[in-house]
C-alpha positions, 0 to 999 in steps of 0.5 A: 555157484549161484543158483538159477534163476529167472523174473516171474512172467507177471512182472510184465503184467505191471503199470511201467511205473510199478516195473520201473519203480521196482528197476530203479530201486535195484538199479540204485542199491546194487550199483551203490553197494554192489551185489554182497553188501546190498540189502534187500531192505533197502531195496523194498524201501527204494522201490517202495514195494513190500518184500513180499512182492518184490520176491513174488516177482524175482524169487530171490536178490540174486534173481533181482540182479540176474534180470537188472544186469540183463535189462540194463545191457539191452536198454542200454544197447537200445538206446546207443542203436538209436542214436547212433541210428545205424550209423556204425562207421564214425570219426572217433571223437563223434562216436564218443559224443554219441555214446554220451548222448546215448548213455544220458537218454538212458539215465533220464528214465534210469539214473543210475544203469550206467553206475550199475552197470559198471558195478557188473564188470567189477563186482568180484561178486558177479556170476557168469549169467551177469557177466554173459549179459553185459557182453551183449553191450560191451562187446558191442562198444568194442567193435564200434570203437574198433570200426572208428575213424582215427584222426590221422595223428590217433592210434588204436592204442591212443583210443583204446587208453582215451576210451578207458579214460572218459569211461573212469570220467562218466563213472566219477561225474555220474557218481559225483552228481547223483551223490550231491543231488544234482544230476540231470541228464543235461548236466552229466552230458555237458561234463563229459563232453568237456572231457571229450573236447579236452582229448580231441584237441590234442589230435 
């Protein structure tokens, strides 16, 4: 069992520049390494901070992914409330669109939240605080996409299988183009939503 863990206050005290240099470089290290094979020396270096201080705010590595699993789910659940602007009821396909809309303005600040956060639900090494967190996003997906409009060809089982299939899509085209260097927001928006016309043509 892990040990408990919690961000010192004065994290909050930083420049958002200084806070976001340090997120972005767990963001990046954790999600390309996952939690067991992710050095905190990598991380410093990313962040471009001293060990030292990175500790000073987070106490310990397990501390560091404890706060980025949490953060990563509520930025990301910010950003999907706000484009989907309290419209909770939409015609599947659209709801899909707005995902992708919603995850891209949140790769803009952070590029790599939504890797990590796939390495959240997979990593054989995640504890149930990390665990606990993401719920707070992925439930909240589910229930959007269980209050979808079907087209009237579409089951629930067909969505649940093309929602399970676009989200394997983001992760790849999220991966490919930050791996060669080439990612924009634009760019992984426009990938997916190829992937998203695709299926909608058969319905």
């Amino acid at each position: 069992m892990r040990e408990e863990t919690a961000v010192n206050e004065k994290f909050w005290d930083l420049k958002k520049s200084r806070q976001d240099s340090m997120i972005n470089g767990g963001l990046r290290v954790f999600a390309e390494n996952g939690f067991r094979h992710a050095s905190t020396d990598e991380i410093v270096a990313e962040a471009s901070v001293s060990k030292g201080l990175l500790f000073h705010y987070f106490y310990s590595k397990t501390g560091l992914y404890s706060f980025l699993a949490e953060y990563a789910a509520r930025f990301a659940l910010v950003e999907l409330r706000s484009e989907l602007r309290k419209k909770e009821t939409l015609p599947y396909f659209e709801f899909e669109r707005s995902l992708t809309a919603a995850e891209a303005s949140a790769m803009r600040k952070y590029p790599y939240l939504t890797l990590f956060i796939k390495t959240v639900e997979t990593d054989g090494a995640s504890g149930e605080a990390e665990k606990e967190s993401l719920e707070l996003y992925t439930g909240c997906l589910k229930e959007l996409t269980g209050n979808c409009i079907l087209p009237e060809t579409m089951t629930r089982e067909d969505a649940v299988r093309i929602s399970g299939l676009l989200s394997l899509y983001r992760t790849d085209t999220a991966e490919s183009l930050l791996r060669s260097g080439n990612f924009t927001p634009e760019r992984y928006a426009a990938a997916v939503a190829e992937s998203i016309s695709f299926f909608e043509k058969f319905y």
